[in-house]
C-alpha positions in Angstrom: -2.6 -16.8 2.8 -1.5 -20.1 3.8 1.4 -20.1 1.4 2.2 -16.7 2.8 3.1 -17.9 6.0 4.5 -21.3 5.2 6.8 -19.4 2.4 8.2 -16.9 4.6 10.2 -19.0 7.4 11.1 -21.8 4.9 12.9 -19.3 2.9 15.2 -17.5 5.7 15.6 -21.2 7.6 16.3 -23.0 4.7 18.5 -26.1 5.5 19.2 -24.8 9.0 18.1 -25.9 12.5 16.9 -22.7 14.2 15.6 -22.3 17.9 12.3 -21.6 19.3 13.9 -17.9 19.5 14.4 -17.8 15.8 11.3 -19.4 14.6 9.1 -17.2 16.9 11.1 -14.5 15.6 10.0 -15.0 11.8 6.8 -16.1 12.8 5.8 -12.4 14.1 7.1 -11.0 11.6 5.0 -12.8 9.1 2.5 -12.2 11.7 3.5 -8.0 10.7 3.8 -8.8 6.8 0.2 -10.3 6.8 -1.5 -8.1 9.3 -0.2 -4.7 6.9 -1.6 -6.0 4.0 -4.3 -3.5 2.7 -8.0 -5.1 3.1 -9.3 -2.1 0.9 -8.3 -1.0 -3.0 -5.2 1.0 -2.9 -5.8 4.3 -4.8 -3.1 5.9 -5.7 -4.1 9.6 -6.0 -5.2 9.9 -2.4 -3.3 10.5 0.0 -5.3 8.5 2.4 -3.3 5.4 4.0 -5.5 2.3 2.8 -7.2 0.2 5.6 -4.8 -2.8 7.1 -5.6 -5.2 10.0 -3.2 -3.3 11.7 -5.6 0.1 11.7 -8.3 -2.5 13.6 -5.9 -4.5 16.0 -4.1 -1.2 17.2 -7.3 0.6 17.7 -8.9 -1.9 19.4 -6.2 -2.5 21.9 -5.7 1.3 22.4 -9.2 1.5 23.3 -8.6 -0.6 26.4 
């Protein structure tokens, strides 16, 4: 995971200088990437969106 989120903004920086804009930019988005990663085994014959952290983090702060 830690490679995950050290790979992504390396990557699309490169040799650039960005801004605090820019890197907090990439940083949610790995933020995204990471959070819609299925935690459950993807079967491919249903038809039944596999669990994310996203299902938990938007139904928790939809319950407030």
């Amino acid at each position: 995971m830690v490679r995950s989120v050290n790979g992504v903004p390396y990557s699309h920086v490169k040799e650039q200088s960005a801004c605090d804009e820019t890197l907090l930019t990439l940083i949610s988005e790995v933020e995204a990437l990471l959070n819609s990663r299925p935690i459950t085994t993807v079967i491919m014959d249903s038809s039944d969106e596999p669990l994310s952290p996203n299902h938990l983090l938007l139904i928790a702060s939809s319950a407030k």
